[in-house]
N, C-alpha and C positions, 0 to 999 in steps of 0.2 A: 034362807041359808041358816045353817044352826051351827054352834057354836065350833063345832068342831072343824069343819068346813074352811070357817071363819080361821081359827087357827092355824092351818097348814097353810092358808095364804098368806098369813101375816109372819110365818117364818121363814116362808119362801122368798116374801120380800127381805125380809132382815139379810138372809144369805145373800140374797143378788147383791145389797148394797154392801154388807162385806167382803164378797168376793171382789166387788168395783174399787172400793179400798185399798184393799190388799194391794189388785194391781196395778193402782194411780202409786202406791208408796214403794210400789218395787220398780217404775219407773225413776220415783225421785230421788231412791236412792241410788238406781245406778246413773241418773243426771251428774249426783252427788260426787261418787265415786269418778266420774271423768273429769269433772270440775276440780279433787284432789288430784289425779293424775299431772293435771295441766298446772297446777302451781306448785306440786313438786319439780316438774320440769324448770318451768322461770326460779323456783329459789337456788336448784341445782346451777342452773344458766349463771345468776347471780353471784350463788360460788366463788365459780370457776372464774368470773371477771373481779372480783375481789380478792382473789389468790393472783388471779394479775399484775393486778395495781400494788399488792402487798411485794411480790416478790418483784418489778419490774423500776417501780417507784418510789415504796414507802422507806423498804428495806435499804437499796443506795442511798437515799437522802438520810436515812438515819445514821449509814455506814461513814457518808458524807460530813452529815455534821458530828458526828465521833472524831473523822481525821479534823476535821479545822480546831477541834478544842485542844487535841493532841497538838496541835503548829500550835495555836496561840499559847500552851501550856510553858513549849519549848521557847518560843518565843520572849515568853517572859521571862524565863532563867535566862536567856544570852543576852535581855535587858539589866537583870539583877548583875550577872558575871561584869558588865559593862559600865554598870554604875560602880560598881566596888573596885574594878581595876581602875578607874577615872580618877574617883576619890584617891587609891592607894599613889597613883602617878604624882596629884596635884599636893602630897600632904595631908591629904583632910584626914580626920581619923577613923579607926575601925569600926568605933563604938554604936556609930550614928547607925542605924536604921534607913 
């Protein structure tokens, strides 16, 4: 076998294993690509269940605990107004805190 011979089989291998290559990595990458597919779906999925919980739950409890601070706010002024009309009834004086 002379040299030449020798050569065109040793690129013909080269080829076959690059071509093998090529299409083992255009398998992996459309694995790949179905693999992102599917966890953009669950992060979408996830979303949507944390737009849930935001608007179903977080948001009334926040809204919630906004009104109770507004009562206990109010509340404490018609403790103040109530300490100072006390005071004003019994005598005691203004001054006092």
């Amino acid at each position: 076998m002379d040299t030449t011979t020798f050569l065109i089989v040793i690129i013909f291998l080269v080829a076959a294993v690059l071509i093998a290559v090529g299409i083992y990595l255009i398998i992996v990458l459309n694995d790949f690509r179905e693999t992102l597919r599917r966890l953009n779906k669950v992060l979408t999925h996830i979303e949507s269940i944390t737009e849930v919980v935001d608007d179903k739950i977080a948001k009334p409890a926040g809204s919630l605990f906004g009104s109770l601070g507004v009562i206990k706010e109010v509340m404490d002024i018609f403790k103040d107004i109530r300490k100072k009309l006390y005071k004003h009834e019994n005598g005691e004086s203004h001054e006092r805190s």
